[in-house]
mmCIF file as Biopython writes it, N, C-alpha, C and O atoms, coordinates in Angstrom:
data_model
#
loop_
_atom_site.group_PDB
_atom_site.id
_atom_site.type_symbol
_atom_site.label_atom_id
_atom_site.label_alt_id
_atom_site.label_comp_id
_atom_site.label_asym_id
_atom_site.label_entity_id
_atom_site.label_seq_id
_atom_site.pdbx_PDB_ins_code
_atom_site.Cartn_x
_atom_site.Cartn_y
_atom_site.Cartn_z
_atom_site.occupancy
_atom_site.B_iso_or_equiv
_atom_site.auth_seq_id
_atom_site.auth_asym_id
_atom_site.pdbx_PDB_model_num
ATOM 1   N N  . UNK A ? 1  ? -2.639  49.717 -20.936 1.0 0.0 1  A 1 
ATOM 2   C CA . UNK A ? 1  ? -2.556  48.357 -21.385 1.0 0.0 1  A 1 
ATOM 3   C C  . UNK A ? 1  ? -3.567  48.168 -22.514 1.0 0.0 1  A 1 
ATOM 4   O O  . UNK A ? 1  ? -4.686  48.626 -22.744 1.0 0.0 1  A 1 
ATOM 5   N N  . UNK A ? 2  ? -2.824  47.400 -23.070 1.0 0.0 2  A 1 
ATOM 6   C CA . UNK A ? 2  ? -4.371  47.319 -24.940 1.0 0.0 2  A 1 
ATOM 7   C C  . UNK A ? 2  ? -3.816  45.718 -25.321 1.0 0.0 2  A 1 
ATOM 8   O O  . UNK A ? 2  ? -2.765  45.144 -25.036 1.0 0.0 2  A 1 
ATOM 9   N N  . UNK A ? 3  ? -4.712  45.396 -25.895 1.0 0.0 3  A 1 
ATOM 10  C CA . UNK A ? 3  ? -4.832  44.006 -26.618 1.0 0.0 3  A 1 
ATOM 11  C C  . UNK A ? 3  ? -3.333  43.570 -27.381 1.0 0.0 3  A 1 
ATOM 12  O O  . UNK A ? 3  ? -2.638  44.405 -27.961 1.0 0.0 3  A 1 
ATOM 13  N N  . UNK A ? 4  ? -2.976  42.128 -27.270 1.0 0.0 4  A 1 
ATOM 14  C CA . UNK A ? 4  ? -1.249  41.940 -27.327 1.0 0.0 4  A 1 
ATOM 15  C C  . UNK A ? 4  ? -0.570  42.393 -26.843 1.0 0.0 4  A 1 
ATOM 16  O O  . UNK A ? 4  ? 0.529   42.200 -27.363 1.0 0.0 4  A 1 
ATOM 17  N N  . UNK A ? 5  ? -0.516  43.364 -25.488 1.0 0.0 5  A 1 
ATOM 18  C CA . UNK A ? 5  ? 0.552   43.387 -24.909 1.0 0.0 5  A 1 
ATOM 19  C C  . UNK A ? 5  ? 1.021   42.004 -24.095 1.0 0.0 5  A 1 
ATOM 20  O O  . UNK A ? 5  ? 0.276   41.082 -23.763 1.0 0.0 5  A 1 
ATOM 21  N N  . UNK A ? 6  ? 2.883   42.142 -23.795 1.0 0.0 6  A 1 
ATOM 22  C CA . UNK A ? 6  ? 2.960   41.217 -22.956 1.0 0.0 6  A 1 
ATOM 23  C C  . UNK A ? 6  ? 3.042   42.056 -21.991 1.0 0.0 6  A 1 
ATOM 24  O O  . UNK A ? 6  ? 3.216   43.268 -21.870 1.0 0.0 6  A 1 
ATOM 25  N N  . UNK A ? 7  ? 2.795   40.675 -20.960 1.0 0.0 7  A 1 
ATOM 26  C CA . UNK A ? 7  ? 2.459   41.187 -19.446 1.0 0.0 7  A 1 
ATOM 27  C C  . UNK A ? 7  ? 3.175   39.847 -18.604 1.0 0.0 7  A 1 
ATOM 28  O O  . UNK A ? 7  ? 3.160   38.654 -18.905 1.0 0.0 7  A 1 
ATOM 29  N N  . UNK A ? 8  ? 3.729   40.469 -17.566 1.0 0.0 8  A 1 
ATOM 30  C CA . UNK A ? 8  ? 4.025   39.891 -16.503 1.0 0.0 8  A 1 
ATOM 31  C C  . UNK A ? 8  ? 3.189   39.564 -15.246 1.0 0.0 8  A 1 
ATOM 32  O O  . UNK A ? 8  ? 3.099   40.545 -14.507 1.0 0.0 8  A 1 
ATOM 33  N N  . UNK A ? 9  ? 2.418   38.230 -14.697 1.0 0.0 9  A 1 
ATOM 34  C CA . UNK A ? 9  ? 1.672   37.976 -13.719 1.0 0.0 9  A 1 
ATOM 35  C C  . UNK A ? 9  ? 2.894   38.338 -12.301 1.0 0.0 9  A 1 
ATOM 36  O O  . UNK A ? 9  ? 4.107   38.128 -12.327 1.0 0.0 9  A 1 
ATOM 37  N N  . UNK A ? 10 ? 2.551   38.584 -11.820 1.0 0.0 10 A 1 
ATOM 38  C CA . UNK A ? 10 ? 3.158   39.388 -10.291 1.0 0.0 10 A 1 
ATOM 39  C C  . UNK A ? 10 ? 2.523   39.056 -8.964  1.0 0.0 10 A 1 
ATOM 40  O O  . UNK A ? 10 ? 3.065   39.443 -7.928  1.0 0.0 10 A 1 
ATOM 41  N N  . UNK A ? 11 ? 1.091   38.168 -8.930  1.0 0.0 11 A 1 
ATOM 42  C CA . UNK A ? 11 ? 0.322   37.324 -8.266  1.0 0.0 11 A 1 
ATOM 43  C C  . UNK A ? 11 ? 0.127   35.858 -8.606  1.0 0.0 11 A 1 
ATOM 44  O O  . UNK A ? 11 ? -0.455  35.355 -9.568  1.0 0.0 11 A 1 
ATOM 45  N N  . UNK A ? 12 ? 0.659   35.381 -7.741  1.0 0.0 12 A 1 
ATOM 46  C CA . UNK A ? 12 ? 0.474   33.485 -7.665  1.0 0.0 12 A 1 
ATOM 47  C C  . UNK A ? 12 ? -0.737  33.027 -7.598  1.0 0.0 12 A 1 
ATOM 48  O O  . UNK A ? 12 ? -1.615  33.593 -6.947  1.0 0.0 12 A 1 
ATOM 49  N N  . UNK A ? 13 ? -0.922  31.909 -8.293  1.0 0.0 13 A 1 
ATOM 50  C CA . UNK A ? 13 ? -2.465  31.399 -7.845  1.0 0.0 13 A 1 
ATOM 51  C C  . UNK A ? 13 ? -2.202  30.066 -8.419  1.0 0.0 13 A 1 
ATOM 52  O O  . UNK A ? 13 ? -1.086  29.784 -8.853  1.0 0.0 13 A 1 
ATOM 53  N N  . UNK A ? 14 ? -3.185  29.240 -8.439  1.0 0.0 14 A 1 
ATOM 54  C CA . UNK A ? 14 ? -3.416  28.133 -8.611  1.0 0.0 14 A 1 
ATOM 55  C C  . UNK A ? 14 ? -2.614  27.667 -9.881  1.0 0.0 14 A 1 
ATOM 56  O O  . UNK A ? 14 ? -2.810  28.273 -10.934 1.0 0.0 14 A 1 
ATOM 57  N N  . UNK A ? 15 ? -1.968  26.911 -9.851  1.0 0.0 15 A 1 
ATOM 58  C CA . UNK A ? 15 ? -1.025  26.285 -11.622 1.0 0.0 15 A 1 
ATOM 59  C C  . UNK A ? 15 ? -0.108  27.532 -12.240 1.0 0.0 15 A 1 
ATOM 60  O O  . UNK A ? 15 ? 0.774   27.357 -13.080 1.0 0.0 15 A 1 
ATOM 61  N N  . UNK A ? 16 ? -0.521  28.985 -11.600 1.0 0.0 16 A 1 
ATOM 62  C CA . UNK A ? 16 ? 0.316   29.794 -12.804 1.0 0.0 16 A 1 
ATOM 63  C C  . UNK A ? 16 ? 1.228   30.842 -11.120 1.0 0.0 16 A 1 
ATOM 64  O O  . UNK A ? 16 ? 0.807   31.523 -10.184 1.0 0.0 16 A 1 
ATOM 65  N N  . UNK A ? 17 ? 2.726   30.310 -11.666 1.0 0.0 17 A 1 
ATOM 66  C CA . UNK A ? 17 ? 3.598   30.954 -10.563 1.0 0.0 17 A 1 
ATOM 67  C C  . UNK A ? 17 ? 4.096   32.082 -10.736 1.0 0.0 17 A 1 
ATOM 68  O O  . UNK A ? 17 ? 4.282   32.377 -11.916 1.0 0.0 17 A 1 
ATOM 69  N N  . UNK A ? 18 ? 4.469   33.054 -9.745  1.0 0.0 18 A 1 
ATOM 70  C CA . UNK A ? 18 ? 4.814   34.676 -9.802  1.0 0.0 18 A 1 
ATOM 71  C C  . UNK A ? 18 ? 5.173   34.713 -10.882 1.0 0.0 18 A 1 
ATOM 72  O O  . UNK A ? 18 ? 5.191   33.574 -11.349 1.0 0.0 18 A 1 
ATOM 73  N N  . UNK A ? 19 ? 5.615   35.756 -11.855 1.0 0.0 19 A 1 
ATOM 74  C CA . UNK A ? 19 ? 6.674   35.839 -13.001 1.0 0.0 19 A 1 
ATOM 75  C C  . UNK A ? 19 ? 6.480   34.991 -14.262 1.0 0.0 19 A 1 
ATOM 76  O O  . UNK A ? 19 ? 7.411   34.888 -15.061 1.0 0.0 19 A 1 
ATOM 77  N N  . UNK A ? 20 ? 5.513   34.488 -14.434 1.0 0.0 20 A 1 
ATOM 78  C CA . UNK A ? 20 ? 4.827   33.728 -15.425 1.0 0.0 20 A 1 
ATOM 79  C C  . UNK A ? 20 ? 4.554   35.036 -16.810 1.0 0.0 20 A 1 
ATOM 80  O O  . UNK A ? 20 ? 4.212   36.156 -16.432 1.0 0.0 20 A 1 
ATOM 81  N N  . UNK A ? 21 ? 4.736   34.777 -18.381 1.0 0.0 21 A 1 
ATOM 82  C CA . UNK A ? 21 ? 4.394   35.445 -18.906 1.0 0.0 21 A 1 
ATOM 83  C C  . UNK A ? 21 ? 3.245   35.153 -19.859 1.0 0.0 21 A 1 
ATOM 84  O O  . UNK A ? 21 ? 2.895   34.041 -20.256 1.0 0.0 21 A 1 
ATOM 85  N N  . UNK A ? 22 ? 2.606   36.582 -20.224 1.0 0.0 22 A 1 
ATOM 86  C CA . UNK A ? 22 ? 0.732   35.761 -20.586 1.0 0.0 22 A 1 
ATOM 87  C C  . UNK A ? 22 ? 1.003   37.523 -21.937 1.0 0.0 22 A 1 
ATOM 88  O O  . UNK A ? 22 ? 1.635   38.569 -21.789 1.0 0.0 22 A 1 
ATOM 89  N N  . UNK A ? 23 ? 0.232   37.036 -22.966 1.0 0.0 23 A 1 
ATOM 90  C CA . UNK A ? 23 ? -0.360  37.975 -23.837 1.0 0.0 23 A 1 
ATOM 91  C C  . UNK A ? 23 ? -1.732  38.703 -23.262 1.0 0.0 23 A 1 
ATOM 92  O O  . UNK A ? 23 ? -2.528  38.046 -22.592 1.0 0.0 23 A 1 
ATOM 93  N N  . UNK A ? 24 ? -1.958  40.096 -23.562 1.0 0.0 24 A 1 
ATOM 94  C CA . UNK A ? 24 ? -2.885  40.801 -23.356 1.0 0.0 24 A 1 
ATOM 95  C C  . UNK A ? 24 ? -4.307  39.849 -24.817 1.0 0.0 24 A 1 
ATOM 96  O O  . UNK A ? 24 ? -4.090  39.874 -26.028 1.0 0.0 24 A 1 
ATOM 97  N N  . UNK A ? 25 ? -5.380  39.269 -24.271 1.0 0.0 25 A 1 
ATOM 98  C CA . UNK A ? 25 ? -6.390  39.312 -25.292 1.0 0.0 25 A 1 
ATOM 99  C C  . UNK A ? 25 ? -7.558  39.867 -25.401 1.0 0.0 25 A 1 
ATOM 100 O O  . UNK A ? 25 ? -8.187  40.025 -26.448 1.0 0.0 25 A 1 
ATOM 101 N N  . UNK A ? 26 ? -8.055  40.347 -23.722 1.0 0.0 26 A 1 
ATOM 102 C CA . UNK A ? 26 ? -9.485  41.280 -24.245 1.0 0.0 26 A 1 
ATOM 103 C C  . UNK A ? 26 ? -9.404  41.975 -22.728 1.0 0.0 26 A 1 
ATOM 104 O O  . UNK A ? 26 ? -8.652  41.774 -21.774 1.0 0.0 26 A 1 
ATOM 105 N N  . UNK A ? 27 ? -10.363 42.754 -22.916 1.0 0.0 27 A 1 
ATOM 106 C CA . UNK A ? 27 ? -10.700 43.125 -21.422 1.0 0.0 27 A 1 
ATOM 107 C C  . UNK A ? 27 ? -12.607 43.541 -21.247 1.0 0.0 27 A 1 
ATOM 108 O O  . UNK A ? 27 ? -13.444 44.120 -21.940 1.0 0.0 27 A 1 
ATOM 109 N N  . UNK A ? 28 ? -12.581 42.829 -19.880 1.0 0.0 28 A 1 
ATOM 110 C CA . UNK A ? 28 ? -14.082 42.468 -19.925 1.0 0.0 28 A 1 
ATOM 111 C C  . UNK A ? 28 ? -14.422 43.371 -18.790 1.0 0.0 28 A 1 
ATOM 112 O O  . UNK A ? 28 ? -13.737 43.308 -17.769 1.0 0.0 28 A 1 
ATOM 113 N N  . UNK A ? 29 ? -15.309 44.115 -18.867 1.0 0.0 29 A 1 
ATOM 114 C CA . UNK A ? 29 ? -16.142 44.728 -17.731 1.0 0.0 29 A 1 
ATOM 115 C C  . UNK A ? 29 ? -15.932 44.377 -16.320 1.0 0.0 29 A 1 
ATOM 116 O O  . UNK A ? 29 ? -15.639 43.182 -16.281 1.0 0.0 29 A 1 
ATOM 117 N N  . UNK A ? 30 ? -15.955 44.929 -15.063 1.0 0.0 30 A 1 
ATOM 118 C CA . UNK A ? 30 ? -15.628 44.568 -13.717 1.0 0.0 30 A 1 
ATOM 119 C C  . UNK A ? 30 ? -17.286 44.033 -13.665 1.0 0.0 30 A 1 
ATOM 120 O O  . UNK A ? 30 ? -17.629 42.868 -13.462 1.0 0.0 30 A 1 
ATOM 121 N N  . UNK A ? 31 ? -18.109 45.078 -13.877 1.0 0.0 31 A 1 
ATOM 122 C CA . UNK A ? 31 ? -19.510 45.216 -13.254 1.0 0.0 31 A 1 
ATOM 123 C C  . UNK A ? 31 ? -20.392 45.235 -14.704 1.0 0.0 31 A 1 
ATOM 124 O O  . UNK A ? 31 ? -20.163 45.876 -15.730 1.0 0.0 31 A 1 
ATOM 125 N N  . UNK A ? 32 ? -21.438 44.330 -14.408 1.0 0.0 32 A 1 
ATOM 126 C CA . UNK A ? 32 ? -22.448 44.082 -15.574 1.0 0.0 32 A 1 
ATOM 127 C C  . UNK A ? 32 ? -23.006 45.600 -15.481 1.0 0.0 32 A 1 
ATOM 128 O O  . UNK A ? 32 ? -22.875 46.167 -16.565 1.0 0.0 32 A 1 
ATOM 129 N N  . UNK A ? 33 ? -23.600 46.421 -14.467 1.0 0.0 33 A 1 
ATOM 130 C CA . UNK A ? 33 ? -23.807 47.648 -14.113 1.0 0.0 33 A 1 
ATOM 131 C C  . UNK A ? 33 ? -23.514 48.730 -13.738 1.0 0.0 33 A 1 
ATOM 132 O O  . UNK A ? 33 ? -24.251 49.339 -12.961 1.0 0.0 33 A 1 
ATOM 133 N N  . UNK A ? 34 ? -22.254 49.291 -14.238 1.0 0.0 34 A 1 
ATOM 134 C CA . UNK A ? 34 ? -21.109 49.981 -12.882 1.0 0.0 34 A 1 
ATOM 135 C C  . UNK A ? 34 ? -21.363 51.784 -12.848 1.0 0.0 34 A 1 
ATOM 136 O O  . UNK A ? 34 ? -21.260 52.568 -13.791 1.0 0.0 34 A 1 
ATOM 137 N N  . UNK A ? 35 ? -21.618 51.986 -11.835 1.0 0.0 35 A 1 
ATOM 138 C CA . UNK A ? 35 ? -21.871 53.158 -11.220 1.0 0.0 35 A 1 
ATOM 139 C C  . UNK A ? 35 ? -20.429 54.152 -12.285 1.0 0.0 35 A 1 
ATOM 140 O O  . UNK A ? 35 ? -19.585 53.739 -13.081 1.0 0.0 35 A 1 
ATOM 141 N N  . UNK A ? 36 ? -20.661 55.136 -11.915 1.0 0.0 36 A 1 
ATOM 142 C CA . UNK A ? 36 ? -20.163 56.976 -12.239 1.0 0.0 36 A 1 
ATOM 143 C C  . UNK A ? 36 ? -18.760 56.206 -12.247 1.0 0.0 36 A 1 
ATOM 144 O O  . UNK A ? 36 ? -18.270 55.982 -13.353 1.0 0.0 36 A 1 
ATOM 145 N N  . UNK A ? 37 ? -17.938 55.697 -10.876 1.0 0.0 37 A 1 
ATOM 146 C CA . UNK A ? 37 ? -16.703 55.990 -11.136 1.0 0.0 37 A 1 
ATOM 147 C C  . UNK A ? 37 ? -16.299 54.694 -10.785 1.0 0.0 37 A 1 
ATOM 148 O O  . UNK A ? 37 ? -15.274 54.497 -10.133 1.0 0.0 37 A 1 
ATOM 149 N N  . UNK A ? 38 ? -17.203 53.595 -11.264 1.0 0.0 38 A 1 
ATOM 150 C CA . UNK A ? 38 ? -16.317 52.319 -11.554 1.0 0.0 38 A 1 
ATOM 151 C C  . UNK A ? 38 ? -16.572 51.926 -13.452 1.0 0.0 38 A 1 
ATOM 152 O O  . UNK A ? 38 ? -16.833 50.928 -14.125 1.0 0.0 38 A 1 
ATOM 153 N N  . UNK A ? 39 ? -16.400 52.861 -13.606 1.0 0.0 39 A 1 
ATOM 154 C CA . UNK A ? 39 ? -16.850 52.794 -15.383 1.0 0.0 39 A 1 
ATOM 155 C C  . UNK A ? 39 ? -15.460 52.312 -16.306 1.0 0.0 39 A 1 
ATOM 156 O O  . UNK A ? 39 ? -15.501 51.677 -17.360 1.0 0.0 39 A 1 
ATOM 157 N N  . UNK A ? 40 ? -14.204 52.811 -15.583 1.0 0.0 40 A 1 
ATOM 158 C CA . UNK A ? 40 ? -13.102 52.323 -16.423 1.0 0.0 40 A 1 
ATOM 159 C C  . UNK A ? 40 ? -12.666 51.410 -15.636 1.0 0.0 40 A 1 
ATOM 160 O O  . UNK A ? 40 ? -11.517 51.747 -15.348 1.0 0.0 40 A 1 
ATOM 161 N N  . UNK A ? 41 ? -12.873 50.630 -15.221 1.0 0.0 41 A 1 
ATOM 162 C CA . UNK A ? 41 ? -12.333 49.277 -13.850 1.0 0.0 41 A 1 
ATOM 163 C C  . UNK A ? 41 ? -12.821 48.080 -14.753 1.0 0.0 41 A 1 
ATOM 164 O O  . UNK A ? 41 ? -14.036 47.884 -14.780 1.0 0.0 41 A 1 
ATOM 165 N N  . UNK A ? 42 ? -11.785 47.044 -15.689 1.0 0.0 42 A 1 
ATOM 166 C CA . UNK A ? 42 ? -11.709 45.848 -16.422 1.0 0.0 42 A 1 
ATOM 167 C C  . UNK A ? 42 ? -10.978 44.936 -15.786 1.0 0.0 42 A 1 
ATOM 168 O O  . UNK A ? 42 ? -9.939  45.118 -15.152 1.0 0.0 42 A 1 
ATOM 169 N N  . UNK A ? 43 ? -11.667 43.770 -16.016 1.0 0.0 43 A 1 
ATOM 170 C CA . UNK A ? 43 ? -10.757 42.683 -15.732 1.0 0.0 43 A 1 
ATOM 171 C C  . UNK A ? 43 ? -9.937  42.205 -17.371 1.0 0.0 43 A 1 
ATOM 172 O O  . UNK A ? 43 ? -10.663 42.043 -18.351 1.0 0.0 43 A 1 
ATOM 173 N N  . UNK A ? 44 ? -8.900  42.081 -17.452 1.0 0.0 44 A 1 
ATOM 174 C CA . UNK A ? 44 ? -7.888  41.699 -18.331 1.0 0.0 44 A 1 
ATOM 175 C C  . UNK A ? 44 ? -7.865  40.323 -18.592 1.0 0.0 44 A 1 
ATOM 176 O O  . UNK A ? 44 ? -7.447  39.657 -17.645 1.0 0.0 44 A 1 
ATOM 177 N N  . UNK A ? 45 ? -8.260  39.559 -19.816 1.0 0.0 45 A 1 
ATOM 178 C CA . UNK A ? 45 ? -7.950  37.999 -19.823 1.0 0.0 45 A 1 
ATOM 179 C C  . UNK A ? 45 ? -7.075  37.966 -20.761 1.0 0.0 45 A 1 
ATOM 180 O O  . UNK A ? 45 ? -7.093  38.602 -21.815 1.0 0.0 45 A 1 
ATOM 181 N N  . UNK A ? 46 ? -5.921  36.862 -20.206 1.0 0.0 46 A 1 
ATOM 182 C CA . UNK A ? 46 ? -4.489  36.786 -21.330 1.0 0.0 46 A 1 
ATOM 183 C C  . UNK A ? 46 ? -4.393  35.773 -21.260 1.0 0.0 46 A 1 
ATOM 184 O O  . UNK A ? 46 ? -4.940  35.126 -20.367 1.0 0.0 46 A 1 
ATOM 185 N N  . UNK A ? 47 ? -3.619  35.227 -22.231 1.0 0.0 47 A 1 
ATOM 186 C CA . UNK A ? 47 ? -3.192  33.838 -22.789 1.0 0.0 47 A 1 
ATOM 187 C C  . UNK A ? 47 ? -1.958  33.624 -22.429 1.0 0.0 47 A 1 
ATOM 188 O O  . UNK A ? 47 ? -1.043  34.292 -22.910 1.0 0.0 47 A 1 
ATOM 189 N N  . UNK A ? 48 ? -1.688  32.350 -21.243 1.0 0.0 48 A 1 
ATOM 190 C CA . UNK A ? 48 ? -0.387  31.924 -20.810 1.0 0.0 48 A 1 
ATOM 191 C C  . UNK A ? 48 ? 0.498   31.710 -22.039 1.0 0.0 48 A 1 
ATOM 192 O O  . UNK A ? 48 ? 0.084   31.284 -23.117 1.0 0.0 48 A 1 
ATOM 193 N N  . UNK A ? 49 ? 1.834   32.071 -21.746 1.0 0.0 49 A 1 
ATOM 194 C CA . UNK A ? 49 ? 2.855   31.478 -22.665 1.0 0.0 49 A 1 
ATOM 195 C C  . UNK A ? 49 ? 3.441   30.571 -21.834 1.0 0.0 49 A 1 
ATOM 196 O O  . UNK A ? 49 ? 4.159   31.037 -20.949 1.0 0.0 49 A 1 
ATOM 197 N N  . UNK A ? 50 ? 3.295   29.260 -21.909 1.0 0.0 50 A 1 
ATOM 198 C CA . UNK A ? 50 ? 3.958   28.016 -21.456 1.0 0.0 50 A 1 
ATOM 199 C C  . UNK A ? 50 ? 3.526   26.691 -22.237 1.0 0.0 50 A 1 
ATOM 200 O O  . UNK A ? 50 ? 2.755   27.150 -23.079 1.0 0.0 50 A 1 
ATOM 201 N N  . UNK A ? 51 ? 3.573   25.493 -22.415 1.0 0.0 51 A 1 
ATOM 202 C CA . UNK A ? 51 ? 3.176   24.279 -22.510 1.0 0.0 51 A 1 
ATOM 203 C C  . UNK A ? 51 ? 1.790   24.081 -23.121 1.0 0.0 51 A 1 
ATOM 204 O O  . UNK A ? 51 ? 1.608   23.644 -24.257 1.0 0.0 51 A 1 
ATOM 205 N N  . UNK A ? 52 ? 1.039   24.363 -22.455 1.0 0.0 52 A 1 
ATOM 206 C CA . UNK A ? 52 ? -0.425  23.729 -22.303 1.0 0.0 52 A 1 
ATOM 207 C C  . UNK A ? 52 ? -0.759  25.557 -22.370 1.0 0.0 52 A 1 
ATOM 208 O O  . UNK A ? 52 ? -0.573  26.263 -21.379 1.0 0.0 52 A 1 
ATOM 209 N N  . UNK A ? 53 ? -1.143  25.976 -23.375 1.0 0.0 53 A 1 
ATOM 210 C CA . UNK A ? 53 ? -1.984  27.127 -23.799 1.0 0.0 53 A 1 
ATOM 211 C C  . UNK A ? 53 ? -3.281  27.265 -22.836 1.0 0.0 53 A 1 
ATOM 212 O O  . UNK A ? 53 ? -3.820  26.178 -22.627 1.0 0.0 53 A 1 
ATOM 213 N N  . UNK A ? 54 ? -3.963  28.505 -22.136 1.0 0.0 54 A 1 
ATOM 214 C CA . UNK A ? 54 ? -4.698  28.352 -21.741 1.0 0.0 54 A 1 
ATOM 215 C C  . UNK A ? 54 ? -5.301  29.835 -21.006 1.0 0.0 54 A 1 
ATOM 216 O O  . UNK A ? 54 ? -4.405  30.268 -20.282 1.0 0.0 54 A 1 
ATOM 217 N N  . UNK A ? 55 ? -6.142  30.455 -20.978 1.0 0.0 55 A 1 
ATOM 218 C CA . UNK A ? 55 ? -7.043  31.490 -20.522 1.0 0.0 55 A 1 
ATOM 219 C C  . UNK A ? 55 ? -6.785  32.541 -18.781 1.0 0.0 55 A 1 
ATOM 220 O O  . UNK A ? 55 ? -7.149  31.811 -17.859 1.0 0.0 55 A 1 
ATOM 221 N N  . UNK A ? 56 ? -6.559  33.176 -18.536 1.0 0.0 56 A 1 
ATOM 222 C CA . UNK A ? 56 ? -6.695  33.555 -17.253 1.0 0.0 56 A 1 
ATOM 223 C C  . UNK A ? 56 ? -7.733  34.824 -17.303 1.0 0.0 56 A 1 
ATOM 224 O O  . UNK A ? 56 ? -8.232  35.278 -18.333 1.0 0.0 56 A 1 
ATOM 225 N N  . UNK A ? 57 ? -7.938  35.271 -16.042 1.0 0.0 57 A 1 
ATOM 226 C CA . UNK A ? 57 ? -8.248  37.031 -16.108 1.0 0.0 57 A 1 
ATOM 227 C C  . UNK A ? 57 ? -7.976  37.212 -14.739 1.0 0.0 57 A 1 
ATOM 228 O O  . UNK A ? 57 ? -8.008  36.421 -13.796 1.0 0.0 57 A 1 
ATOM 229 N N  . UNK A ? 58 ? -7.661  38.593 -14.824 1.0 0.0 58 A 1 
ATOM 230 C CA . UNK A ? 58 ? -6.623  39.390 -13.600 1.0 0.0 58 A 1 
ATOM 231 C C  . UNK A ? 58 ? -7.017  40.641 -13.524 1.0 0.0 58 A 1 
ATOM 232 O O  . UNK A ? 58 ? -7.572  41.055 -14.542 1.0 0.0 58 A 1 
ATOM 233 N N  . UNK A ? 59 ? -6.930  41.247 -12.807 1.0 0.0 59 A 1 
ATOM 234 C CA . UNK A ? 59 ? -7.055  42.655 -12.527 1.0 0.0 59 A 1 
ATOM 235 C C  . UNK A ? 59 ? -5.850  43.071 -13.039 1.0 0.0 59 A 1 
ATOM 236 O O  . UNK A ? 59 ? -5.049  42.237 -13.461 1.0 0.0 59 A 1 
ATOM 237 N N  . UNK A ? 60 ? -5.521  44.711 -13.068 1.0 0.0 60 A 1 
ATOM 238 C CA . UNK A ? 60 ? -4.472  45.353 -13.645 1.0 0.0 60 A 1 
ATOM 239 C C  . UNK A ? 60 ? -3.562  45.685 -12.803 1.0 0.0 60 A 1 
ATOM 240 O O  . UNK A ? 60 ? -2.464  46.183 -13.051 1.0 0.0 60 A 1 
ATOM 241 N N  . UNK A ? 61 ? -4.066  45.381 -11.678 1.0 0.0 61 A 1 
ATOM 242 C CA . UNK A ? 61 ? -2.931  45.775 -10.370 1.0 0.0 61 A 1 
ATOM 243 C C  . UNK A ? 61 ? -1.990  44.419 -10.786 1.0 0.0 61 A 1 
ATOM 244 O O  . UNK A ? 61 ? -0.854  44.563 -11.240 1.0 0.0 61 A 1 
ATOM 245 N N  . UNK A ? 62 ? -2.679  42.933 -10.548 1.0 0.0 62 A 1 
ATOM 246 C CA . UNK A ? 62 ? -1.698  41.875 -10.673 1.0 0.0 62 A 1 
ATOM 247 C C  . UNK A ? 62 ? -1.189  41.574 -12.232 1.0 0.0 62 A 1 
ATOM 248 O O  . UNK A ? 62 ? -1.051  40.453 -12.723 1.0 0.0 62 A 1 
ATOM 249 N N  . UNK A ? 63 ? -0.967  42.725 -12.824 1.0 0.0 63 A 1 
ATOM 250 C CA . UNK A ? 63 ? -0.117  42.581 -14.260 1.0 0.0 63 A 1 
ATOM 251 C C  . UNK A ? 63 ? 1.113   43.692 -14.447 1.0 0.0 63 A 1 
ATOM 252 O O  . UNK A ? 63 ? 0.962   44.858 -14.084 1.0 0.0 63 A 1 
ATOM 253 N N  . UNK A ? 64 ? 1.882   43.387 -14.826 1.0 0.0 64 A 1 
ATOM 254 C CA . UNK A ? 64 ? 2.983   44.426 -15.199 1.0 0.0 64 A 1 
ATOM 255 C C  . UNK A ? 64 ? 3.815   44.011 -16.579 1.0 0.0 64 A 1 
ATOM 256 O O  . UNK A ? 64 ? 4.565   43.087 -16.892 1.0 0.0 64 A 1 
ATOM 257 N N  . UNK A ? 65 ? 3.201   45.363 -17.330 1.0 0.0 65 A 1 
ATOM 258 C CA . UNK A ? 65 ? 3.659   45.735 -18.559 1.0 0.0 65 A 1 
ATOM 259 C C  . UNK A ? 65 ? 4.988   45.663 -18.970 1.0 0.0 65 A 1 
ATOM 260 O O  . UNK A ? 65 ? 5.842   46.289 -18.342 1.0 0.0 65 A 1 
ATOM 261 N N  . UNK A ? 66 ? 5.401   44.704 -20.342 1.0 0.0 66 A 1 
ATOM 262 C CA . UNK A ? 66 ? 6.917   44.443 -19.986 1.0 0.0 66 A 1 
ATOM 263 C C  . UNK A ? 66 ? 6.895   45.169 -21.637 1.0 0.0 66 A 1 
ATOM 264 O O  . UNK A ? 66 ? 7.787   45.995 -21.443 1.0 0.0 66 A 1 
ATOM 265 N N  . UNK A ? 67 ? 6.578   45.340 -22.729 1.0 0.0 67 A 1 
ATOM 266 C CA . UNK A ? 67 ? 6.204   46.037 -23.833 1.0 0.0 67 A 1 
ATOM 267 C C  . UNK A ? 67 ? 6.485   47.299 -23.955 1.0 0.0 67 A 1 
ATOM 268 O O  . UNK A ? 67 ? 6.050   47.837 -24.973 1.0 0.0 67 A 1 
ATOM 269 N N  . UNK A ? 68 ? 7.305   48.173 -22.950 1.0 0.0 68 A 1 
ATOM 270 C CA . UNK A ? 68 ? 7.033   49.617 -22.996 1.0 0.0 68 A 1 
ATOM 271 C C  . UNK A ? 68 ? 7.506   50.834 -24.060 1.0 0.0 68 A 1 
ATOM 272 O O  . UNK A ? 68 ? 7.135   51.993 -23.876 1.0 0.0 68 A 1 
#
């Protein structure tokens, strides 16, 4: 996954429902400090595509790559 991909949310949460689609915009560190083998582990923040524009971040498990 890299910056502008689209992505499919696949986890529900608060305002944004299963199957919702969001742009890839950065990816931020899990751990301010991260040990040997949590070094490639990011949280992903993307930009909803709906109405009211607006920010999330997700892990990579709850995203699926629709760009392939």
């Amino acid at each position: 996954m890299k910056v502008g991909d689209l992505v499919r949310i696949t986890r529900a949460s608060i305002g944004v429902p299963v199957n919702s689609l969001a742009l890839v915009r950065r990816a931020l560190p899990l751990f301010d400090t991260p040990e040997e083998w949590e070094r490639d582990k990011v949280i992903w923040e993307v930009q909803m595509l709906d109405c009211a524009p607006r920010t999330r971040r997700y892990l990579e498990r709850d995203l699926e790559l629709l760009n392939v």
